[in-house]
C-alpha positions as CSV (number, residue, x, y, z in Angstrom):
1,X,75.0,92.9,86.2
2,X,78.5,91.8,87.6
3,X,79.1,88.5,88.4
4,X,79.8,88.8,92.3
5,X,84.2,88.4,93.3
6,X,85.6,85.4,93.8
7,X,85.6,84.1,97.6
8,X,89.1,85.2,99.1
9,X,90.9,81.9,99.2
10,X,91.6,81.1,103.2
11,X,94.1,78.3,104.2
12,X,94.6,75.9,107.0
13,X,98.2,74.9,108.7
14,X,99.2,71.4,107.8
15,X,99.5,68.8,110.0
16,X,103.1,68.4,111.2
17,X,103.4,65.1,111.0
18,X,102.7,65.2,107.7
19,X,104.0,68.5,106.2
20,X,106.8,70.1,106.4
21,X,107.0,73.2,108.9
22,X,105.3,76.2,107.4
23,X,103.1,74.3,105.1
24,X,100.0,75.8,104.7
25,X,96.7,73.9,102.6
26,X,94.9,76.9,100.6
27,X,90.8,76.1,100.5
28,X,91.3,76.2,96.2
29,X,93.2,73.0,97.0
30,X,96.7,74.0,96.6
31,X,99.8,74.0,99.4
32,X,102.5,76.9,99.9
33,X,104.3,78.1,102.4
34,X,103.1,80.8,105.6
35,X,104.6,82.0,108.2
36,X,102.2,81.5,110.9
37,X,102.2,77.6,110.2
38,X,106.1,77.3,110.7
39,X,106.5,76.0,113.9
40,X,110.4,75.5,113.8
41,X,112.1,76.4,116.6
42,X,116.2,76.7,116.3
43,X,118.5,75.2,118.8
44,X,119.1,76.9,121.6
45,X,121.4,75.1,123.2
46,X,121.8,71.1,123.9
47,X,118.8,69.9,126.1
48,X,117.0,66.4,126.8
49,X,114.6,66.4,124.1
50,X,113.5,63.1,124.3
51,X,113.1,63.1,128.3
52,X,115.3,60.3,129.4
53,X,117.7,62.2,132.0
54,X,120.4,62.4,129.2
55,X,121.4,64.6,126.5
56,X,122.8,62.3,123.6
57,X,124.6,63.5,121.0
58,X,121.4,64.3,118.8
59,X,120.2,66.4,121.3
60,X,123.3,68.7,121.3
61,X,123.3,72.0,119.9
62,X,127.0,72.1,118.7
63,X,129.0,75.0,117.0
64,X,126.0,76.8,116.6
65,X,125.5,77.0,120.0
66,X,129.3,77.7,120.8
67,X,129.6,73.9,122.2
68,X,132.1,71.3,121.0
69,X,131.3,70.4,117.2
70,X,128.6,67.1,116.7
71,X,129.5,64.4,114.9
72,X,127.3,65.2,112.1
73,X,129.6,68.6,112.2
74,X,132.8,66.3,112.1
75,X,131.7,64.6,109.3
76,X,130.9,67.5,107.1
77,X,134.1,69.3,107.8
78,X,136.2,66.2,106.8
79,X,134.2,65.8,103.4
80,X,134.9,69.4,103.5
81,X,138.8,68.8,103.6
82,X,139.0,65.9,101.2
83,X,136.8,67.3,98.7
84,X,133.6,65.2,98.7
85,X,131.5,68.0,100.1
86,X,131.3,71.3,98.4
87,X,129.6,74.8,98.8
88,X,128.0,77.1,101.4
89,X,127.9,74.2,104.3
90,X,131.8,73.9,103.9
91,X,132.1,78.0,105.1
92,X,129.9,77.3,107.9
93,X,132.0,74.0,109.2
94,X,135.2,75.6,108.3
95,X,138.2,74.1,105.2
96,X,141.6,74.1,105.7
């Protein structure tokens, strides 16, 4: 006689305030990633996330949204220029 199959292993969403997006806790105790748990939204232009009447500069969307550049864009395209910052994210901001 055959032993009987494994139960299918099932999984839970993590809880995101303490996982990651798209983190998902298997029942044979391990963690990986799923698409139905991933709960990231991207920008879709700047809004008032935060509720107080004002959209401050975390709240805006920037280049990717075909607004003025953040300051965290800015900064990235000026360690772009001097050197300091390297690789794909330099493309995106733009070099000289």
């Amino acid at each position: 006689m055959e032993p009987p199959p494994p139960a299918p292993i099932t999984f839970e969403c993590g809880d995101p305030s303490l996982y990651q997006s798209g983190t998902a806790i298997y029942s044979d105790g391990t963690t990986g990633y799923e698409p139905s748990c991933d709960t990231y939204v991207p920008p879709t232009g700047s809004q008032d996330q935060n509720g107080d009447g004002v959209i401050s500069g975390f709240e805006r969307c920037g280049m990717a949204c075909g607004e003025d550049p953040t300051s965290g864009e800015l900064q990235a395209q000026f360690g772009c220029e001097q050197g300091y910052i390297t690789g794909p994210l330099c493309d995106e901001v733009g070099r000289p």
